[in-house]
C-alpha positions in Angstrom: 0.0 0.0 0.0 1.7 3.3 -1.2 -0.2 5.6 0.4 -3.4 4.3 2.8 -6.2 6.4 2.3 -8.9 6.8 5.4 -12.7 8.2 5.4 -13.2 9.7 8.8 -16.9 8.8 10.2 -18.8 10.5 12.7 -20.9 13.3 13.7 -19.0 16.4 13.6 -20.1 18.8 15.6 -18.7 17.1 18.9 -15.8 15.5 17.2 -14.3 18.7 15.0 -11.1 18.5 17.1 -10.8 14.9 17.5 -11.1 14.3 13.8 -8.7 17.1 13.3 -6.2 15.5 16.0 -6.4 12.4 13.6 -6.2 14.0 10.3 -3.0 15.5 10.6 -1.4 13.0 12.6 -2.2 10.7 9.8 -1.5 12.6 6.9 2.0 13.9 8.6 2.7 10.0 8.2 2.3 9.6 4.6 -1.7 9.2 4.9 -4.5 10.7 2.8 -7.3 11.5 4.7 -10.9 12.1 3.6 -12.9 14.3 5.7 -16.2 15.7 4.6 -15.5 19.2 6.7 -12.2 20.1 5.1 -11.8 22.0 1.9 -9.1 19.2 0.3 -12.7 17.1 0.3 -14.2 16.3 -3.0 -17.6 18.1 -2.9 -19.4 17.7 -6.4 -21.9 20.3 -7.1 -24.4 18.1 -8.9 -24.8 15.5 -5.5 -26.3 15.8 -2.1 -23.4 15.9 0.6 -24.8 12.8 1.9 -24.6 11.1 -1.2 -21.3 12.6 -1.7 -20.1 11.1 1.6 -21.4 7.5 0.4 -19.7 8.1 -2.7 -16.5 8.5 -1.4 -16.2 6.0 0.7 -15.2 3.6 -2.2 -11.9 5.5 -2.2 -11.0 4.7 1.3 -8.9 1.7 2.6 -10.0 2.0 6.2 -13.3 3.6 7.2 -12.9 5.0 10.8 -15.7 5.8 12.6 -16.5 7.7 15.8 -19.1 7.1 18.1 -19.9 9.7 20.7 -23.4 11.5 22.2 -24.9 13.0 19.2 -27.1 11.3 16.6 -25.9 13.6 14.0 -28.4 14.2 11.0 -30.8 11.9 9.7 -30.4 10.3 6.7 -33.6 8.5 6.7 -35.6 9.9 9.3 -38.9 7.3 9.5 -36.6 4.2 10.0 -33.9 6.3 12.5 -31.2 5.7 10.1 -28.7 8.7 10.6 -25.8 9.6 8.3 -22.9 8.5 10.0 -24.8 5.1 10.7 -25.1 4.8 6.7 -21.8 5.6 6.0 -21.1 2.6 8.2 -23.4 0.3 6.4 -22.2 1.3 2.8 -18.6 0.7 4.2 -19.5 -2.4 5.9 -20.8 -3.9 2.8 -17.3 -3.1 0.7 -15.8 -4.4 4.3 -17.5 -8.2 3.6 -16.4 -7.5 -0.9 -13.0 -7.2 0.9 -12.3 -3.0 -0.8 -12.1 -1.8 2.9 -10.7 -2.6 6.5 -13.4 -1.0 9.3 -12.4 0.5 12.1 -14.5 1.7 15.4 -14.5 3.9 18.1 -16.9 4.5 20.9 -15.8 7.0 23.9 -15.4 5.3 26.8 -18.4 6.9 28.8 -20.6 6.0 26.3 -19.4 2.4 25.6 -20.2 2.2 29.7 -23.5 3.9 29.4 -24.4 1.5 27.2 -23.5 -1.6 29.5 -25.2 0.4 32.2 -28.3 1.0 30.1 -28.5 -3.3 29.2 -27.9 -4.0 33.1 -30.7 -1.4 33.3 -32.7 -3.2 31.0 -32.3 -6.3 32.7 -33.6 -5.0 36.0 -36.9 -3.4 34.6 -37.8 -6.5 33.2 -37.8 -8.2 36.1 -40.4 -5.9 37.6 -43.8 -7.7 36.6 -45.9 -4.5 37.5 -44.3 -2.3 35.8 -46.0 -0.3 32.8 -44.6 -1.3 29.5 -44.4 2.0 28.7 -42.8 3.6 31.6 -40.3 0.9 31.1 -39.9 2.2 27.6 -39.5 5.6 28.7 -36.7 5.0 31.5 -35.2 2.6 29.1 -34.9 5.6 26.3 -34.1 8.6 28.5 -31.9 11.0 27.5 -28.5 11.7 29.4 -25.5 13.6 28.8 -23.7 10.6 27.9 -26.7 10.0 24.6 -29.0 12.9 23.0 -30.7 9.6 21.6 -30.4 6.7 24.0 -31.6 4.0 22.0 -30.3 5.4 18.7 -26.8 5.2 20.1 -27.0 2.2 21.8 -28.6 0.2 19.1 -25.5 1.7 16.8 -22.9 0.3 18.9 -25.0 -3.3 18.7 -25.2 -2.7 15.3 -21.2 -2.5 14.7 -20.6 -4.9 17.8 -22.5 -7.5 15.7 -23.1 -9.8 19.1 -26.5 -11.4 17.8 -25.0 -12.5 14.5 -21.9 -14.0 16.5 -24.1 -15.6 18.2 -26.4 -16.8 15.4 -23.2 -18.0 13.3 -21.7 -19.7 16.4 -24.6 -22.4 16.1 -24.2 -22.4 12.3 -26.6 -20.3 11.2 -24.9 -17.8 8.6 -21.7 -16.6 8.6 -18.8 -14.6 11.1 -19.5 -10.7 11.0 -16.1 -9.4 9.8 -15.0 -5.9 11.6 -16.8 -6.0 14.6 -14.0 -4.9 16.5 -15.1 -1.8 18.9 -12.3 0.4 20.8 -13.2 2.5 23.4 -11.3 5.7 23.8 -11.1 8.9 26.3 -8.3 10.6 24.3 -6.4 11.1 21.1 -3.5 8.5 21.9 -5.7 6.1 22.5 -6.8 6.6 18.9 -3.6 6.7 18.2 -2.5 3.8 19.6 -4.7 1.4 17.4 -4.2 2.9 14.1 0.0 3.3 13.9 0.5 -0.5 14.0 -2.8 -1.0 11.3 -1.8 1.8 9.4 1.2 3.5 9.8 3.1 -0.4 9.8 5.7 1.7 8.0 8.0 4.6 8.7 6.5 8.2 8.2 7.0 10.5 5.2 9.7 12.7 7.5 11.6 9.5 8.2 11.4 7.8 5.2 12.9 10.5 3.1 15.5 11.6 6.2 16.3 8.1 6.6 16.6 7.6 2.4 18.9 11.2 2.4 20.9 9.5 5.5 21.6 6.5 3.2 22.8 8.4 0.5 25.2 10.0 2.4 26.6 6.6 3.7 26.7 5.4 -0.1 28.8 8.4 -0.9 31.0 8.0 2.0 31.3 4.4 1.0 32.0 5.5 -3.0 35.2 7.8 -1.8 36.2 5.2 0.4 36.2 1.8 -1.4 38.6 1.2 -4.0 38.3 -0.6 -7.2 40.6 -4.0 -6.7 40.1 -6.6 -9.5 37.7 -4.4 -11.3 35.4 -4.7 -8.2 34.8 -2.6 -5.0 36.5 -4.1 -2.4 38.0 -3.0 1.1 40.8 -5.1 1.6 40.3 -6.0 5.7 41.2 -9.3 5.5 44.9 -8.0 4.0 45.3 -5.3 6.7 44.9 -7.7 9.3 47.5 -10.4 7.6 49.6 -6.8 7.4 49.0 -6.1 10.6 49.8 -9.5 11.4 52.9 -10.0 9.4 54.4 -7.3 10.9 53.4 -7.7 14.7 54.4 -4.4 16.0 55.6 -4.1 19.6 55.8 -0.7 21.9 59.8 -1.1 21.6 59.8 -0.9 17.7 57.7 2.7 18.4 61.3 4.2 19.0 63.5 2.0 16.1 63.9 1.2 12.8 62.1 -2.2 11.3 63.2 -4.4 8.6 59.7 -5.1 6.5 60.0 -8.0 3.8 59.8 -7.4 0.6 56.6 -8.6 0.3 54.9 -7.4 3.5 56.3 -3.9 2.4 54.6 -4.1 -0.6 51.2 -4.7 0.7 51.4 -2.1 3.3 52.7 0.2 0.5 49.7 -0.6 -1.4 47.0 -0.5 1.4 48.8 3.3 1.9 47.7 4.1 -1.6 44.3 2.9 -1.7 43.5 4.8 1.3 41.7 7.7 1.3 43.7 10.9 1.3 41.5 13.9 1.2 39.5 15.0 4.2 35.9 13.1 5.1 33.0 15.0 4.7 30.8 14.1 8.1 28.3 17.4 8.2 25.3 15.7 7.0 25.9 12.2 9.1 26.6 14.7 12.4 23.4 16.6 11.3 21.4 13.0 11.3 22.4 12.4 14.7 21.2 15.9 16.2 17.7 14.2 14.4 15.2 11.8 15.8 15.9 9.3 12.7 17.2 6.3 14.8 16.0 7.7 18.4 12.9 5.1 19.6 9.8 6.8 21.1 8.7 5.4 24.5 5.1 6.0 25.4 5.3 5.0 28.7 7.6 7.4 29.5 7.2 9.9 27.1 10.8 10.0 26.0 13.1 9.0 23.0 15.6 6.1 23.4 18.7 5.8 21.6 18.6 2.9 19.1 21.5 0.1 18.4 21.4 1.9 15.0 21.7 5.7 16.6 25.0 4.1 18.5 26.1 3.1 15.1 26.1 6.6 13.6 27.6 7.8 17.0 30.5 5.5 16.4 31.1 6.3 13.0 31.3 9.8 13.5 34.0 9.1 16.4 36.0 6.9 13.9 36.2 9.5 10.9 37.7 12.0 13.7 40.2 9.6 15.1 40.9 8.6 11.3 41.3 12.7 10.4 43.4 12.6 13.9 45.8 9.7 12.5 46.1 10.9 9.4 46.7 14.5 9.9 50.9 15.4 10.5 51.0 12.0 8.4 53.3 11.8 5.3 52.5 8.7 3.3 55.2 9.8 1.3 58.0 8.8 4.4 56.9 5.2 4.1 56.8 5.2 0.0 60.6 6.6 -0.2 61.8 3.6 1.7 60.6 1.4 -1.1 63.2 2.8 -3.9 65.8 0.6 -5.3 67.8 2.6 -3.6 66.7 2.7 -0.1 66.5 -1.3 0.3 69.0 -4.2 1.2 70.6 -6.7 -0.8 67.3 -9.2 0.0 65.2 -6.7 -1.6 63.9 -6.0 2.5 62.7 -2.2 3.2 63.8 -0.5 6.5 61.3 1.8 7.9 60.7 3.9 11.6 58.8 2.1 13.8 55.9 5.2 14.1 56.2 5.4 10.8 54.8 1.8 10.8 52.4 2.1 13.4 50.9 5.5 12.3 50.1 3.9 8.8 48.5 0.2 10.2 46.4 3.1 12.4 45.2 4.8 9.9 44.4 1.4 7.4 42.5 0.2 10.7 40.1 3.3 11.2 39.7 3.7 7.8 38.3 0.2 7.8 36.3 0.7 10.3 34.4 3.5 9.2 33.7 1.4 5.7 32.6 -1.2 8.2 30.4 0.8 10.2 28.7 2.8 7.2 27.7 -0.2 5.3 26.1 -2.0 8.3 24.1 1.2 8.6 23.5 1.5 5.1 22.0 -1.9 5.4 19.3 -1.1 8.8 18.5 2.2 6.2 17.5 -0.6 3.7 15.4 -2.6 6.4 17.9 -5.3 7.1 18.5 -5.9 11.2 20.8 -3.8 12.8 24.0 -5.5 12.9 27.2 -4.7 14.5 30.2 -5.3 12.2 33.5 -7.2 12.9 36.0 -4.3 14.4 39.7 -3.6 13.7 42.4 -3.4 16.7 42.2 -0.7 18.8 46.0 0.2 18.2 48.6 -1.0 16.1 50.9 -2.6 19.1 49.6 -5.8 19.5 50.8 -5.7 23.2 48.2 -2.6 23.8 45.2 -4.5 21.9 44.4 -6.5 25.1 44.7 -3.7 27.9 42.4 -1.3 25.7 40.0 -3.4 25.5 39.6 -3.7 29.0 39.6 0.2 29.2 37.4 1.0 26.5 34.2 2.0 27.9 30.7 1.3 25.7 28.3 3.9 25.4 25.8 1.8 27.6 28.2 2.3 30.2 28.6 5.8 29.7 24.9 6.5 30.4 24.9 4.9 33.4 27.7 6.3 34.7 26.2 9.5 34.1 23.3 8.8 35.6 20.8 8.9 32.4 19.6 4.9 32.2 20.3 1.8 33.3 19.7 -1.3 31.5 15.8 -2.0 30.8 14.7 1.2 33.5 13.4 4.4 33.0 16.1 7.4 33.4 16.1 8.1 37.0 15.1 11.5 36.4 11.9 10.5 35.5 11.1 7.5 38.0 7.4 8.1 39.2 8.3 8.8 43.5 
């Protein structure tokens, strides 16, 4: 379903905010509402509104309807039939054709008036002197929770469809289908029901911020990934085996290290695909000042950073450390050790030991951002969130170990800092 379209049913006059609550919360998500009291409504010149109304309905996914006090008009008058209640009917019938998906809505005071009113009913009957009549007339009273009593309460029978349950349960005719009644005392509660039937997607806002966010990532990824064997590729696996190969110690930090010829080739050649101008992170910092990957928490009222948030958050800290490493950086001081000139009889290079270990630093952040981006290009596609394999923390293999022990998550953070602890509201809001 590209874009659901909903008829809004009810009596107006007591429901002109509600139905304007729902309107734009439904249309800000993508929606298209139909609602015989705005101007965006079709309204042909040549057709009674009601008959407009009925008309329209056929354009509608989902019919939601609103039951409150008021009758509303009358759309037949001698058989008590009133607008709203043939709007139900006319959708009810494309409901059983299967062109429509009803939905229903009593407020809560009436949906217990009308219990109270059948428990009422109950007890008159089983007063054997009293007047037909008089039973009638306590039975149909007026109150400020119906203008009609037995208009309104007959309605939500109607749409409950109890006697036909009952009549198909001992096999005579078939289930009702929609008779599915949610009783409400605010807009949330509305709310509530309709997001996961409706709005089982991401909102118009998100969808394109989350699309824009991607793009970003794909570019990232396009200035970032070389071409090896006519083929995108970031060659991890080789700057681990490097990284390996060459198994760096805190000692060699302050010395000169004889490479292989063929470990100093691949090094050489990881130092040349790697990126050399500056990353552009404005529009990825920009996402994360935005509530594309925060969850909302009705219980609490309050957004929840998501595995996918922590993500971003972590690739934006890796493109700095990566500017970090490579800024002050000549590539050029490990390529000059690679002329004929500069090597030994064994063809083996000699190079400083920082030298070394500021290059494997820079090949490890820069695959990690690559890492990072494409597992969040991927959630942005509506794959799960998953968290990629890492690089080493540092290029001395002796450090790996002990920062790993000192690196504190982000989790960890926040409690620390006092803002949440694992499956608990934030303290600051814990009900006293």
């Amino acid at each position: 379903m590209d874009r659901p379209t909903i008829f809004i049913s009810s009596t107006i006059y007591d429901f002109r905010d509600m139905r304007s609550a729902i309107k734009d919360h439904l249309e800000e998500n993508g929606c298209r509402v139909l609602a015989s009291e705005f101007n965006d409504f079709t309204k042909p010149l040549d057709k009674h509104s009601y008959q407009a109304c009925l008309d329209t309905i056929q354009q509608a996914d989902f019919f939601l309807l609103l039951i409150g006090t008021r009758v509303g008009g009358w759309y037949d008058a001698p058989n008590r039939v009133s607008i709203t209640q043939q709007e139900y009917r006319t959708a009810y019938e494309l409901a059983q054709e299967g062109k429509i998906k009803l939905l229903s809505f009593v407020r809560e005071e009436v949906w217990l008036h009308r219990e109270s009113t059948k428990e009422l009913s109950k007890y008159l009957e089983s007063v054997a002197d009293l007047d037909d009549e008089i039973r009638r007339n306590i039975e149909s009273r007026p109150t400020k929770f119906a203008s009609d009593n037995d208009f309104i309460v007959s309605f939500i029978d109607e749409i409950s469809r109890n006697k036909e349950t009952a009549e198909a349960v001992k096999g005579c005719g078939p289930m009702p289908i929609g008779n599915w009644v949610h009783p409400f005392t605010r807009f949330s509660d509305i709310r509530d029901v309709i997001d996961p039937l409706i709005l089982n997607g991401l909102s118009v806002r998100h969808a394109a911020g989350r699309k824009a966010l991607q793009n970003q990532l794909l570019t990232l990824l396009r200035d970032l990934v070389p071409i090896i064997k006519d083929k995108p590729l970031l060659p991890a696996n080789m700057i681990l085996n490097v990284a390996t190969e060459i198994d760096l110690k805190v000692d060699d930090l302050t010395r000169s290290i004889r490479l292989s010829d063929r470990t100093y080739g691949r090094l050489a050649s990881l130092a040349l695909y790697a990126p050399n101008a500056a990353l552009n992170e404005a529009g990825l910092d920009a996402a994360l000042g935005s509530d594309l990957l925060l969850k909302y928490e009705p219980a609490d009222g309050n957004f929840r950073q998501t595995p996918a948030y922590d993500l971003l958050t972590e690739l934006l800290d890796q493109i700095r450390k990566f500017e970090k490493a490579r800024s002050g950086f000549a590539v050029n001081d490990l390529l000059v050790r690679g002329l004929p000139s500069n090597r030994g009889a064994d063809r083996s290079v000699t190079v400083l030991g920082h030298i070394v270990a500021g290059q494997l630093q820079i090949l490890f952040r820069w695959a990690d951002i690559v890492a990072i981006a494409r597992a969040l290009a991927l959630f942005l596609d509506g794959q799960p969130s998953v968290a990629p394999q890492r690089m080493p923390l540092s290029a001395l293999r002796e450090q790996e170990d002990e920062l790993k022990r000192e690196k504190v998550s982000l989790q960890q953070v926040r409690e620390f800092a006092g803002l949440e602890t694992a499956g608990t509201t934030p303290k600051a809001q814990q009900a006293e």
